[in-house]
mmJSON file of the N, C-alpha and C atoms, coordinates in Angstrom:
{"data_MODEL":{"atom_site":{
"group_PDB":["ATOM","ATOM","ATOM","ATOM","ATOM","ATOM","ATOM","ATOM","ATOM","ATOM","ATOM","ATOM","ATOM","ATOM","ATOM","ATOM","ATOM","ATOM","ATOM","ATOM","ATOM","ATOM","ATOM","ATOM","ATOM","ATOM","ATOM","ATOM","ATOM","ATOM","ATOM","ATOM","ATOM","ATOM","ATOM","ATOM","ATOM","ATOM","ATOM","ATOM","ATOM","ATOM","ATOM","ATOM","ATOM","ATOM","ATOM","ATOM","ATOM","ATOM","ATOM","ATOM","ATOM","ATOM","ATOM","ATOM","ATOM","ATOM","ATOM","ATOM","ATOM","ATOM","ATOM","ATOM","ATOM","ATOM","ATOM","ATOM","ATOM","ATOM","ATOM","ATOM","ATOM","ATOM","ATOM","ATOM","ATOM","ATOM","ATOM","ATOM","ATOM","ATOM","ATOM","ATOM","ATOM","ATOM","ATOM","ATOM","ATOM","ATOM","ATOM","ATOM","ATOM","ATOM","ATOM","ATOM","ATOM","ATOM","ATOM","ATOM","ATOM","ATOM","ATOM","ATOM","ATOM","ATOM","ATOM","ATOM","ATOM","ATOM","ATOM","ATOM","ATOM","ATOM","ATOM","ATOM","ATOM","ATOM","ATOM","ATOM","ATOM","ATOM","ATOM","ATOM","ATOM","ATOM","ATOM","ATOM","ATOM","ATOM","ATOM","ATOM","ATOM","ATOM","ATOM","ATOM","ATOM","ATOM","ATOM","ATOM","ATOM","ATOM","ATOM","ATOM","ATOM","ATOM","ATOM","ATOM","ATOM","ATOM","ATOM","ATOM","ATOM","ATOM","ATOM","ATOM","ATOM","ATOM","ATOM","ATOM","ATOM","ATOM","ATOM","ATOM","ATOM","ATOM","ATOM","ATOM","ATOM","ATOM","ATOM","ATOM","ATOM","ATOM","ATOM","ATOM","ATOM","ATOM","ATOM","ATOM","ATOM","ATOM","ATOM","ATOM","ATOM","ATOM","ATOM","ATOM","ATOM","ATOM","ATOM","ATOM","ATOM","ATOM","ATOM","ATOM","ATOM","ATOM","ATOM","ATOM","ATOM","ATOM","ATOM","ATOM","ATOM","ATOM","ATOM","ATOM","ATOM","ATOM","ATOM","ATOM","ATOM","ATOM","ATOM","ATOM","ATOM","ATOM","ATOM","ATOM","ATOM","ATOM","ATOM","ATOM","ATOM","ATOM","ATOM","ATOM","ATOM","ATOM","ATOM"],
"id":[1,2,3,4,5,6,7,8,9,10,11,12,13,14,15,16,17,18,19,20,21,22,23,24,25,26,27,28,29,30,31,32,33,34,35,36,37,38,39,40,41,42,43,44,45,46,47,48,49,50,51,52,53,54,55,56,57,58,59,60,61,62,63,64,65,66,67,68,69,70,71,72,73,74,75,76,77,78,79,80,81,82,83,84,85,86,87,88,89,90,91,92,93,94,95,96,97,98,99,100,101,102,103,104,105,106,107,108,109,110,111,112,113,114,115,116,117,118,119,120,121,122,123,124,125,126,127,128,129,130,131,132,133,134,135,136,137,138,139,140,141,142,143,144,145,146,147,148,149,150,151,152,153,154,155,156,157,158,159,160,161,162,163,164,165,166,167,168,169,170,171,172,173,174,175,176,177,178,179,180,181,182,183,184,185,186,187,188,189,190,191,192,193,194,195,196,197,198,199,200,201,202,203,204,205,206,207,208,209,210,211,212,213,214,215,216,217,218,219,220,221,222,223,224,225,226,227,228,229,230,231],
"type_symbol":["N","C","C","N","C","C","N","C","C","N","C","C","N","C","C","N","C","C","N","C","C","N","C","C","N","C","C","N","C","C","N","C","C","N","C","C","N","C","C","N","C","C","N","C","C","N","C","C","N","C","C","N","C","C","N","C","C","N","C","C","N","C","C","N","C","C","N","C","C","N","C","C","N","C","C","N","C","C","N","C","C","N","C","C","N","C","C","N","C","C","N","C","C","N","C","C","N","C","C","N","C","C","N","C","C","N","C","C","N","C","C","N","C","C","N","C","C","N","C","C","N","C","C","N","C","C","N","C","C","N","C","C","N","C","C","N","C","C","N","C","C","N","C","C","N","C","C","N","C","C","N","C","C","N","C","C","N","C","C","N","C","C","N","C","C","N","C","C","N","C","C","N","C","C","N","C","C","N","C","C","N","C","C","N","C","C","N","C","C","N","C","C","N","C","C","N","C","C","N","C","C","N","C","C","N","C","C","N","C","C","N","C","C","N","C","C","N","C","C","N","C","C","N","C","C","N","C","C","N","C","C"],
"label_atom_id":["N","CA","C","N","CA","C","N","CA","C","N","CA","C","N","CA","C","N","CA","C","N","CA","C","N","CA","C","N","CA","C","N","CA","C","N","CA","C","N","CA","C","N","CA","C","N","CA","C","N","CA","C","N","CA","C","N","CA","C","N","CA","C","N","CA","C","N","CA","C","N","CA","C","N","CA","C","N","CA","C","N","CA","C","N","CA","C","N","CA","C","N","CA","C","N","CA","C","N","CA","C","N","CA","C","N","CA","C","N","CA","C","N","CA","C","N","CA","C","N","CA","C","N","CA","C","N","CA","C","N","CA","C","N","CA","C","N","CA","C","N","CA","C","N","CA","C","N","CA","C","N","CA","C","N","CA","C","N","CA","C","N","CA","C","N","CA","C","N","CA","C","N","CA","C","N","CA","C","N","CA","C","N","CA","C","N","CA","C","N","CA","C","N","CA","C","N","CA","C","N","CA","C","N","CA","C","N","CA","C","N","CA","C","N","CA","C","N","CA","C","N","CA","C","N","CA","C","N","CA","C","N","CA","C","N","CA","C","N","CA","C","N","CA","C","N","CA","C","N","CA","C","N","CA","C","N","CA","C","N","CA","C","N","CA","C","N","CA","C"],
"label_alt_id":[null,null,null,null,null,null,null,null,null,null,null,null,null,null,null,null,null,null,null,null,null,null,null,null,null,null,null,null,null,null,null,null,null,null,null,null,null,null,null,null,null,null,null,null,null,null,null,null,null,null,null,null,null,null,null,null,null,null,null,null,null,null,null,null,null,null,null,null,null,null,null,null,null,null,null,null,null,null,null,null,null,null,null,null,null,null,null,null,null,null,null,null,null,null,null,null,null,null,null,null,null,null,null,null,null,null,null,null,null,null,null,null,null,null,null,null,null,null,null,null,null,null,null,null,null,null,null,null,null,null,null,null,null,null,null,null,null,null,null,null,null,null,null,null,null,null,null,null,null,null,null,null,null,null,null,null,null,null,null,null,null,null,null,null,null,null,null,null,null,null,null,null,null,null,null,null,null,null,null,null,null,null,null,null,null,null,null,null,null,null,null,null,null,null,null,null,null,null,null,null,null,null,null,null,null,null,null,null,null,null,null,null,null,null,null,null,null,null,null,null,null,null,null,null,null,null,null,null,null,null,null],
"label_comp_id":["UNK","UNK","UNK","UNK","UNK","UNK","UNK","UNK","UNK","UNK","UNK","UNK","UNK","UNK","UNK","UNK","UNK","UNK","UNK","UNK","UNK","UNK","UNK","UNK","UNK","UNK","UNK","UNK","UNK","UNK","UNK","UNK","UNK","UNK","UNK","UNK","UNK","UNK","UNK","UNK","UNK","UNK","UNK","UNK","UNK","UNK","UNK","UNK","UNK","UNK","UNK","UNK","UNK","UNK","UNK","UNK","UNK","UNK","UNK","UNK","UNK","UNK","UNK","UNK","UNK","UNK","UNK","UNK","UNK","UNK","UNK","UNK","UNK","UNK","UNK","UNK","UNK","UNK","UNK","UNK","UNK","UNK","UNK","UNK","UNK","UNK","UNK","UNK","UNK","UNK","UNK","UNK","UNK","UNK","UNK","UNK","UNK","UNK","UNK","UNK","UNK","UNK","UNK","UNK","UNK","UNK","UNK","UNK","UNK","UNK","UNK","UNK","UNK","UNK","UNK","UNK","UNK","UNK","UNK","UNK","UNK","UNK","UNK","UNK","UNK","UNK","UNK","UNK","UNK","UNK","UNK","UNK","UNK","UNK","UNK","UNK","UNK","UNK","UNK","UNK","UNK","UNK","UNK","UNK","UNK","UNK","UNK","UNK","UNK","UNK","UNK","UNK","UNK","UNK","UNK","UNK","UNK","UNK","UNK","UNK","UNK","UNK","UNK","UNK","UNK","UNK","UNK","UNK","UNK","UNK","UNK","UNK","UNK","UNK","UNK","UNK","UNK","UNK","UNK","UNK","UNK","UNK","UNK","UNK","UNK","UNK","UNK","UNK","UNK","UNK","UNK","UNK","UNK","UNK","UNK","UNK","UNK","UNK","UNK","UNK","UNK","UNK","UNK","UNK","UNK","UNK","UNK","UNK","UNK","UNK","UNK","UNK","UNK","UNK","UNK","UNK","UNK","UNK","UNK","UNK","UNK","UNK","UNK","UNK","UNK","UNK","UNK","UNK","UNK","UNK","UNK"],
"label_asym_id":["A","A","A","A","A","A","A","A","A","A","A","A","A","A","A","A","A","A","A","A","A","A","A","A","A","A","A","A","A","A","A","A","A","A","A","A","A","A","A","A","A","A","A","A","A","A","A","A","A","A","A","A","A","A","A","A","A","A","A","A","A","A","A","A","A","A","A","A","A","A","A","A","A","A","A","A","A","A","A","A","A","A","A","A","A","A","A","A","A","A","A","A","A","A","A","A","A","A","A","A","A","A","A","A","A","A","A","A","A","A","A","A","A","A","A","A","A","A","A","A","A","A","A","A","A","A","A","A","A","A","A","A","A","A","A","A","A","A","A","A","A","A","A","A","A","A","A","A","A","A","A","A","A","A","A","A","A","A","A","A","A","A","A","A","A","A","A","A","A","A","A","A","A","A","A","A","A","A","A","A","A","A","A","A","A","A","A","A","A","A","A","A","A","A","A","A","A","A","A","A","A","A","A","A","A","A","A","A","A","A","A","A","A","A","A","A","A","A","A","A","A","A","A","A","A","A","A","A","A","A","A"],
"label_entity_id":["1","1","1","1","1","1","1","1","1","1","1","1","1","1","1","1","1","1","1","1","1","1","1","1","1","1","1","1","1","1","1","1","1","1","1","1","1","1","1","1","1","1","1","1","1","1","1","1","1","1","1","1","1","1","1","1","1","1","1","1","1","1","1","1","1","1","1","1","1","1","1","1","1","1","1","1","1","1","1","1","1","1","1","1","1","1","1","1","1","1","1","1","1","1","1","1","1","1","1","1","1","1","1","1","1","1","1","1","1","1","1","1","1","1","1","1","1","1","1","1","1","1","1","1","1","1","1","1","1","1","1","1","1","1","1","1","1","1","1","1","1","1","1","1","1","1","1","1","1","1","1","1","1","1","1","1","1","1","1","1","1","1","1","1","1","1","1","1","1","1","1","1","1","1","1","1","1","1","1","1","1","1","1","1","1","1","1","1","1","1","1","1","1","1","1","1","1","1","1","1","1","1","1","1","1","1","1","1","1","1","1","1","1","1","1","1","1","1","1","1","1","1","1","1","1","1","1","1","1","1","1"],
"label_seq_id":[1,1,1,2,2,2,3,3,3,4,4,4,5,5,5,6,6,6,7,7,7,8,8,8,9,9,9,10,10,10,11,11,11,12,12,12,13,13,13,14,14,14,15,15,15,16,16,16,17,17,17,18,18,18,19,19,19,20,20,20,21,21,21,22,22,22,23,23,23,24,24,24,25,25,25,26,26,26,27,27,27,28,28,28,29,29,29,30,30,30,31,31,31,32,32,32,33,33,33,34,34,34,35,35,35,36,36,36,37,37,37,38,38,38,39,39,39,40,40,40,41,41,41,42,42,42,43,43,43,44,44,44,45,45,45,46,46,46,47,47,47,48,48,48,49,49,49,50,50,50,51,51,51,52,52,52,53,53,53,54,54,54,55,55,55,56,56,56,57,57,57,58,58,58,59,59,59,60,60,60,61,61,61,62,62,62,63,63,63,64,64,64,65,65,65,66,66,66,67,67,67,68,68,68,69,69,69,70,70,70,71,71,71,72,72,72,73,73,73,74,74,74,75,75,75,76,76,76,77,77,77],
"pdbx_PDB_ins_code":[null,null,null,null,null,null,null,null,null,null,null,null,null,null,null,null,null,null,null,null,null,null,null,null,null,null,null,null,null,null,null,null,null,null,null,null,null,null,null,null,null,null,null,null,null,null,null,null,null,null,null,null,null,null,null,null,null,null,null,null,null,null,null,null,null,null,null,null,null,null,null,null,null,null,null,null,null,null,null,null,null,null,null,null,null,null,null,null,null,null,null,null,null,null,null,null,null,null,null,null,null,null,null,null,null,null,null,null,null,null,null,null,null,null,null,null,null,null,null,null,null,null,null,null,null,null,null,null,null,null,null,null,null,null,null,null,null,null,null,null,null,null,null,null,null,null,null,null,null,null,null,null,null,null,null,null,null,null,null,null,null,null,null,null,null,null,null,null,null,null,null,null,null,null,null,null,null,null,null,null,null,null,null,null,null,null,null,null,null,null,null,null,null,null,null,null,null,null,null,null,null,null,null,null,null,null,null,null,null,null,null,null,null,null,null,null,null,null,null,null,null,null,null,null,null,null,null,null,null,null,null],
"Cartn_x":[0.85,0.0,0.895,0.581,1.023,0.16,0.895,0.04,0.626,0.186,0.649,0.535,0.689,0.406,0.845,-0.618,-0.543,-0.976,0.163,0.161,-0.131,-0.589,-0.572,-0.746,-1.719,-2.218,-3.683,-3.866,-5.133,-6.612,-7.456,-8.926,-9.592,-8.779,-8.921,-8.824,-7.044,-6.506,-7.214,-7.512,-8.169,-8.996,-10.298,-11.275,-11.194,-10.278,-9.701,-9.516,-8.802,-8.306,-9.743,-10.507,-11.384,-12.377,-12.606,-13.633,-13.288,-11.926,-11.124,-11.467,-11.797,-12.132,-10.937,-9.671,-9.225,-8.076,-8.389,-8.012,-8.77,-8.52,-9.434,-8.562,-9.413,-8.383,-9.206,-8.488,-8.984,-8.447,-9.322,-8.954,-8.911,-8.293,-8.241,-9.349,-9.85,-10.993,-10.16,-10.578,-10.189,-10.602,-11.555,-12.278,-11.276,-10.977,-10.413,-8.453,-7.898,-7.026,-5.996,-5.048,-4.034,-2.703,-2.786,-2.165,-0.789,0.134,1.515,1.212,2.004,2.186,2.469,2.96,2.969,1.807,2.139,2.022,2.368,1.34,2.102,1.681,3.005,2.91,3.086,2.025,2.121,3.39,3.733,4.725,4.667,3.508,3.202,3.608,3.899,3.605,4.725,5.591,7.135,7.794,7.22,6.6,6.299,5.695,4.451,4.94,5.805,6.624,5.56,4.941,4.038,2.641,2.06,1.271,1.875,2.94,3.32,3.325,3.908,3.879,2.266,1.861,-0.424,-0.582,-0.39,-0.704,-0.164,1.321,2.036,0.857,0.943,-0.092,-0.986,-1.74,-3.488,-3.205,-2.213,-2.021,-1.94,-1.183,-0.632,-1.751,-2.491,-4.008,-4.985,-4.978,-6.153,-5.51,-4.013,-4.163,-4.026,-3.797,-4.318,-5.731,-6.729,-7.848,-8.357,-7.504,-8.184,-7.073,-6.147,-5.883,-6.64,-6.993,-7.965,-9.615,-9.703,-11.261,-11.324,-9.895,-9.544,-9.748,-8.503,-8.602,-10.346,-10.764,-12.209,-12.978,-12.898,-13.765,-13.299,-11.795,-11.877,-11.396,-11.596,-11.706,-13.435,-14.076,-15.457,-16.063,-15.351,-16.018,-15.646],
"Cartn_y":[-1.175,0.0,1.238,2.485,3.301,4.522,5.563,6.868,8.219,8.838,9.635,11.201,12.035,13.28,14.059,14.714,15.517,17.158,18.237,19.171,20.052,21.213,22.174,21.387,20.346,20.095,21.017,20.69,21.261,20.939,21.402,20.628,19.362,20.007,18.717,17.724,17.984,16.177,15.512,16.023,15.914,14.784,15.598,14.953,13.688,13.869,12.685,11.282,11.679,10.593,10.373,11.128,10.771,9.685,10.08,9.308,8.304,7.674,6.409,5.33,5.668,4.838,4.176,3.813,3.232,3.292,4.09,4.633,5.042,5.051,5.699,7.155,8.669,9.748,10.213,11.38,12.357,13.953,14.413,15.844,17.412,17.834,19.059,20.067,20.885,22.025,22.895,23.599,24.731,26.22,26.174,26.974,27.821,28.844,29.737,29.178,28.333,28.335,29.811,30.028,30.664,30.576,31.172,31.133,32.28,31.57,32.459,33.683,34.402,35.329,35.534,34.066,33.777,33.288,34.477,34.449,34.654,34.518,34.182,35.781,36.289,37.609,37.008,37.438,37.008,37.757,36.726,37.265,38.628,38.999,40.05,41.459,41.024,42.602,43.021,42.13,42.277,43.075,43.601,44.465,45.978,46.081,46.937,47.471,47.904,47.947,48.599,49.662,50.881,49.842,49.063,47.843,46.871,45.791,44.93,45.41,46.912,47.394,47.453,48.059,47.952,46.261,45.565,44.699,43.841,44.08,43.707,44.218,45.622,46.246,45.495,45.223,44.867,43.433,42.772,41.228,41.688,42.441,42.603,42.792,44.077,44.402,43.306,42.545,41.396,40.374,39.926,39.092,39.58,41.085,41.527,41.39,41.809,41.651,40.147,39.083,37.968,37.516,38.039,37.575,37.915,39.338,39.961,39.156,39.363,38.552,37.138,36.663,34.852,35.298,35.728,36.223,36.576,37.51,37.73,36.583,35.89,34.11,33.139,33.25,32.519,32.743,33.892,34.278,33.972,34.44,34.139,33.081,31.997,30.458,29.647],
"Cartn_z":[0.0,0.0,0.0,-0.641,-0.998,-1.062,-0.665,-0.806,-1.799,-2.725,-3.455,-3.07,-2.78,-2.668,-4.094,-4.307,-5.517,-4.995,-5.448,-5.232,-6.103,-6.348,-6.996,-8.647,-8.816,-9.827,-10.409,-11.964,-12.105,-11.507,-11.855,-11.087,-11.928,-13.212,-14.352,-13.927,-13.642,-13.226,-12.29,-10.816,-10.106,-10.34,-11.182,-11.703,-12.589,-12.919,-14.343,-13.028,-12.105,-11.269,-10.054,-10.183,-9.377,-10.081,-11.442,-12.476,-12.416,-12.42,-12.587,-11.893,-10.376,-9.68,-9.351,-9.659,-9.155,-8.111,-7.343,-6.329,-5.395,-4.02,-3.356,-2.836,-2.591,-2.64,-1.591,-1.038,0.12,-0.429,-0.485,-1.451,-0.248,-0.362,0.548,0.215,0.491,0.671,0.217,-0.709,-1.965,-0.926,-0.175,0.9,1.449,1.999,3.136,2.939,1.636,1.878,1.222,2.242,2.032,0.777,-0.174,-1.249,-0.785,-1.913,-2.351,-2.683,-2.998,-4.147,-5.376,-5.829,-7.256,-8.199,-9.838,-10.311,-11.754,-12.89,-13.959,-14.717,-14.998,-15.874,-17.324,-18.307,-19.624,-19.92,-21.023,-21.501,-22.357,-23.016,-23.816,-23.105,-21.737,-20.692,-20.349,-21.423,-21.306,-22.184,-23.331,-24.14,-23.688,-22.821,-22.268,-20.47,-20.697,-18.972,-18.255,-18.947,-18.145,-17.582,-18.74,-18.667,-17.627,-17.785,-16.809,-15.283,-15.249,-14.014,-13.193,-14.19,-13.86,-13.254,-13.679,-13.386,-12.669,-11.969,-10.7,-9.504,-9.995,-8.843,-8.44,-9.723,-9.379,-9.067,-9.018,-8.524,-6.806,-6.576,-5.222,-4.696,-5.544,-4.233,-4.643,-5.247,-5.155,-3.965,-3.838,-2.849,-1.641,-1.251,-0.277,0.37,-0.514,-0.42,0.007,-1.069,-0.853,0.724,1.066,2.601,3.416,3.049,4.274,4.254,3.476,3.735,4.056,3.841,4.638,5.869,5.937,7.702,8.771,7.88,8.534,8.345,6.936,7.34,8.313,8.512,9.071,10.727,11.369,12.527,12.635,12.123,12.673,12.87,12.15,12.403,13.469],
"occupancy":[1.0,1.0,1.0,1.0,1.0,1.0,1.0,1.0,1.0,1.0,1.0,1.0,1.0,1.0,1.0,1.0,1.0,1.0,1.0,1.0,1.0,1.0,1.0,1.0,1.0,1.0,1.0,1.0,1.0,1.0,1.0,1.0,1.0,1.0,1.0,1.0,1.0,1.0,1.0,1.0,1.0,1.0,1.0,1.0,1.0,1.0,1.0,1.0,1.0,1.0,1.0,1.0,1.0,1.0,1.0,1.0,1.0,1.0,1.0,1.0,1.0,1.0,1.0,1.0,1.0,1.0,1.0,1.0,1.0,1.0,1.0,1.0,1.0,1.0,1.0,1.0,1.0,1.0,1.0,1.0,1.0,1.0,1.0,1.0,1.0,1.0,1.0,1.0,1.0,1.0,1.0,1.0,1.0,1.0,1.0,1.0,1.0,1.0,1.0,1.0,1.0,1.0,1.0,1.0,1.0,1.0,1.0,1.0,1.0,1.0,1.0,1.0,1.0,1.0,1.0,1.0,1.0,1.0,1.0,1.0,1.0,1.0,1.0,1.0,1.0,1.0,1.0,1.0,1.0,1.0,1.0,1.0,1.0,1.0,1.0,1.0,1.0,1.0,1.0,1.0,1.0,1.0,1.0,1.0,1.0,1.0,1.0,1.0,1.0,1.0,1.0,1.0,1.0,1.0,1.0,1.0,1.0,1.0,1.0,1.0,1.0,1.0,1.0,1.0,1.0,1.0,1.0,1.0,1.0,1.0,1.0,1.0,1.0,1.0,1.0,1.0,1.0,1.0,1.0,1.0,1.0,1.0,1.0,1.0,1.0,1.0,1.0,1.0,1.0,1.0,1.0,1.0,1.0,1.0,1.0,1.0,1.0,1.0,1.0,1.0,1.0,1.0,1.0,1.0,1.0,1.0,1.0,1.0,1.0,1.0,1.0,1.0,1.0,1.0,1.0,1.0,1.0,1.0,1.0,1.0,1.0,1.0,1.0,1.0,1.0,1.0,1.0,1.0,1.0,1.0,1.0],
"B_iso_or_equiv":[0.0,0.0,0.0,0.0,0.0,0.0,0.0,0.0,0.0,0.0,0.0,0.0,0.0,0.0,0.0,0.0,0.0,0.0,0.0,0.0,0.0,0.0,0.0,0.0,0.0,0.0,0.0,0.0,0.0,0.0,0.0,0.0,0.0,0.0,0.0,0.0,0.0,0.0,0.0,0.0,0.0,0.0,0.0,0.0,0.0,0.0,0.0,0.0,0.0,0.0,0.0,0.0,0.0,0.0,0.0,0.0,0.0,0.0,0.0,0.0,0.0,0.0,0.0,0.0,0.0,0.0,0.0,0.0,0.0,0.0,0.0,0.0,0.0,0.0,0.0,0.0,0.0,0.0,0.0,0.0,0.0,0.0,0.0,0.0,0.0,0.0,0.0,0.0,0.0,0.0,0.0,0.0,0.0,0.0,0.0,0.0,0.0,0.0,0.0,0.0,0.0,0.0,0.0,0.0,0.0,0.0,0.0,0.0,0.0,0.0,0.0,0.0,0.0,0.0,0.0,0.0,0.0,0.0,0.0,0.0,0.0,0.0,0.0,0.0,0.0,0.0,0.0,0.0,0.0,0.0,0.0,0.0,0.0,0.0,0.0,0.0,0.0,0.0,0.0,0.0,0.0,0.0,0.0,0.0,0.0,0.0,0.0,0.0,0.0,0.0,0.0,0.0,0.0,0.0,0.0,0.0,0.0,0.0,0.0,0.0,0.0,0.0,0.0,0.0,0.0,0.0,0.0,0.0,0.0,0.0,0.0,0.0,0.0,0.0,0.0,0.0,0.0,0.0,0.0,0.0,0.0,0.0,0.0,0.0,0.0,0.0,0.0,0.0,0.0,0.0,0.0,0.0,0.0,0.0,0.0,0.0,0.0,0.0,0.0,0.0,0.0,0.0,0.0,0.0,0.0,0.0,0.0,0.0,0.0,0.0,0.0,0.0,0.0,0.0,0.0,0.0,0.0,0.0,0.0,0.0,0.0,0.0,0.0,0.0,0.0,0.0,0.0,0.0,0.0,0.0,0.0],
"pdbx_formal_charge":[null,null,null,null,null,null,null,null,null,null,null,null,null,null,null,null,null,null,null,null,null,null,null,null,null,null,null,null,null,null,null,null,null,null,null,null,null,null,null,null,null,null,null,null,null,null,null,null,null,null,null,null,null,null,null,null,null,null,null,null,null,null,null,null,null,null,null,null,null,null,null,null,null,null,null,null,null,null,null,null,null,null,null,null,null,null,null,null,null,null,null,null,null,null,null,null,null,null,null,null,null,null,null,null,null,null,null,null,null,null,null,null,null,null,null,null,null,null,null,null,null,null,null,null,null,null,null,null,null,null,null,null,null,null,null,null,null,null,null,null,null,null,null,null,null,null,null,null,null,null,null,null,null,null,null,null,null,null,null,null,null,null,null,null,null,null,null,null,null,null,null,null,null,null,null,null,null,null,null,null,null,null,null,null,null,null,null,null,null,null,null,null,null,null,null,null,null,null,null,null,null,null,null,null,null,null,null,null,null,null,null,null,null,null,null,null,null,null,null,null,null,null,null,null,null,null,null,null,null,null,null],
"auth_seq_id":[1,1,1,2,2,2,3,3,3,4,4,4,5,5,5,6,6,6,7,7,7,8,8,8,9,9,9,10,10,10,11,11,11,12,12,12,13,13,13,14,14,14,15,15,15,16,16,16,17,17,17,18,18,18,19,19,19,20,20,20,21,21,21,22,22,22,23,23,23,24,24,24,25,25,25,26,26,26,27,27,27,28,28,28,29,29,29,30,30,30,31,31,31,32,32,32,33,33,33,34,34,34,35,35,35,36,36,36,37,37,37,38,38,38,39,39,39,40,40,40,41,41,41,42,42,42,43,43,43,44,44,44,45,45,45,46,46,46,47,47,47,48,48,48,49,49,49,50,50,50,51,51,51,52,52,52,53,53,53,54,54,54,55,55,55,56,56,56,57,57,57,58,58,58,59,59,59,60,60,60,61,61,61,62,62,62,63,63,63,64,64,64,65,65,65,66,66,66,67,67,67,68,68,68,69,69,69,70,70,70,71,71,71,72,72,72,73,73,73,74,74,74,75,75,75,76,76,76,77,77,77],
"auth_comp_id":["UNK","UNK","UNK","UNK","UNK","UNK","UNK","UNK","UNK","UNK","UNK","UNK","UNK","UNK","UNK","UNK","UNK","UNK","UNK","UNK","UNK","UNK","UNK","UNK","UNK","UNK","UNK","UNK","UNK","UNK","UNK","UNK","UNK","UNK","UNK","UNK","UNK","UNK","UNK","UNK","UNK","UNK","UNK","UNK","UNK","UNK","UNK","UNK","UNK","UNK","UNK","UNK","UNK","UNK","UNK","UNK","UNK","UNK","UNK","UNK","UNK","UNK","UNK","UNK","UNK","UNK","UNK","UNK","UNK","UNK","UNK","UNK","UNK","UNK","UNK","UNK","UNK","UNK","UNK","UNK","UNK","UNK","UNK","UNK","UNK","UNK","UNK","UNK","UNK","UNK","UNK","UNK","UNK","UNK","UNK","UNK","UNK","UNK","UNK","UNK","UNK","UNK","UNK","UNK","UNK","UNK","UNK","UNK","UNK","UNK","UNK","UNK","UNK","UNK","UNK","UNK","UNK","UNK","UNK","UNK","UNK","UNK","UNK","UNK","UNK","UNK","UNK","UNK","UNK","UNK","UNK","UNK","UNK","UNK","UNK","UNK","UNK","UNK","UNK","UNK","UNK","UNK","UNK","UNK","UNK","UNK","UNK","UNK","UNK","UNK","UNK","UNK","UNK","UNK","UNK","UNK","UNK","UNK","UNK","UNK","UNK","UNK","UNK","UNK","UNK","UNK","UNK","UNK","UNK","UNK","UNK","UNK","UNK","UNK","UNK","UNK","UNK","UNK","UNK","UNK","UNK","UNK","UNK","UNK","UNK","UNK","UNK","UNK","UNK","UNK","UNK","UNK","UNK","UNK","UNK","UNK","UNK","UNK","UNK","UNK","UNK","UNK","UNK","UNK","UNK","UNK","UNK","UNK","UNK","UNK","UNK","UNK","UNK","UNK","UNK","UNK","UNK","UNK","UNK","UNK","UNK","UNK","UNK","UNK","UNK","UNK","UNK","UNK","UNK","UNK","UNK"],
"auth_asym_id":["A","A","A","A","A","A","A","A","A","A","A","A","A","A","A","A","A","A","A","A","A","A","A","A","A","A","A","A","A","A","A","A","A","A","A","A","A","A","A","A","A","A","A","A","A","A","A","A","A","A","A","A","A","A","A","A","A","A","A","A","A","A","A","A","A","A","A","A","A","A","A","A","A","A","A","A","A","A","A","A","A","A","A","A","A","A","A","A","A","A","A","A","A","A","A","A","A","A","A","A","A","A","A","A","A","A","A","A","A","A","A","A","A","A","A","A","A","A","A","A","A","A","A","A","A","A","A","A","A","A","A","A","A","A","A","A","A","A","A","A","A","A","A","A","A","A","A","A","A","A","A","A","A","A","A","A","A","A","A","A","A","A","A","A","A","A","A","A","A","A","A","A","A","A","A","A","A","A","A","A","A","A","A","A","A","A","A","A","A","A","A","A","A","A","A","A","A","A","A","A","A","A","A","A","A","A","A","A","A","A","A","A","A","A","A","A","A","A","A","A","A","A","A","A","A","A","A","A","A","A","A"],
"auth_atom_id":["N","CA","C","N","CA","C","N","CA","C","N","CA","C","N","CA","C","N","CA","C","N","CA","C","N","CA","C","N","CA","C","N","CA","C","N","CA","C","N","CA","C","N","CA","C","N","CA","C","N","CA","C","N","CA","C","N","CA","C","N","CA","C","N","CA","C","N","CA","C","N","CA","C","N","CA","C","N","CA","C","N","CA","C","N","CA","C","N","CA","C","N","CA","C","N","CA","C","N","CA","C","N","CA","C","N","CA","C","N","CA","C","N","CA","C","N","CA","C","N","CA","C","N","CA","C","N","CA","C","N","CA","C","N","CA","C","N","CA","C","N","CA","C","N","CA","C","N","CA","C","N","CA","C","N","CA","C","N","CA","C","N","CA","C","N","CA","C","N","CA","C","N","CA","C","N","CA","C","N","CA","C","N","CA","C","N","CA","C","N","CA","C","N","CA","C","N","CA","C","N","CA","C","N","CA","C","N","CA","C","N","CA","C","N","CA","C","N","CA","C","N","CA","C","N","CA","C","N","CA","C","N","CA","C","N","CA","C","N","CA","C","N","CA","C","N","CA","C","N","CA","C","N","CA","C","N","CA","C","N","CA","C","N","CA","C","N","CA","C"],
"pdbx_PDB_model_num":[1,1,1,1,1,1,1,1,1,1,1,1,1,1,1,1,1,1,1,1,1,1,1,1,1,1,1,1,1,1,1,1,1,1,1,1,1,1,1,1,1,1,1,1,1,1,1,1,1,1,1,1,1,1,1,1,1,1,1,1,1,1,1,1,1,1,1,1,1,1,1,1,1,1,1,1,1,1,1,1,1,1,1,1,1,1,1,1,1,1,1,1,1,1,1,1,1,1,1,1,1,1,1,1,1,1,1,1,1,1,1,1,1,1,1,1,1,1,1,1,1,1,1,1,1,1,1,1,1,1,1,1,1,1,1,1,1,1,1,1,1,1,1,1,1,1,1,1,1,1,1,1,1,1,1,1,1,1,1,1,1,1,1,1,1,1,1,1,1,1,1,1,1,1,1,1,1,1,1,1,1,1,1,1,1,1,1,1,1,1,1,1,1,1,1,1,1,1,1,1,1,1,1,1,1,1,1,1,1,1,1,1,1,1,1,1,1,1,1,1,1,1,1,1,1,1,1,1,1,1,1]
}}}
């Protein structure tokens, strides 16, 4: 017997290996979890410095936002 841990796969695969049946799996809750800071800058914005820079920004204040509102879900429960 053997156990696999799959990380930072798609929801595809996921699903692909769940349909299969031939395995039995235990899947983590997508819910209130805490993410990195990475992400993927298209390459096009490499091009576009005034652009790439816009959108460092708006990455930074979205996962601000999405820490802060973790934090408030999950203090209240």
């Amino acid at each position: 017997m053997f156990n696999l841990d799959l990380i930072g796969v798609s929801r595809y695969l996921t699903e692909t290996i769940q349909r299969s049946r031939l395995v039995s799996f235990t899947e983590k809750s997508q819910r209130y979890v805490t993410f990195g800071t990475d992400y993927i800058i298209p390459t096009e914005l490499n091009r576009r410095p005034k652009l790439k820079k816009m959108y460092k920004a708006y990455m930074k204040s979205l996962f601000a936002e999405y820490e802060t509102c973790c934090k408030l879900l999950t203090d209240s429960l």
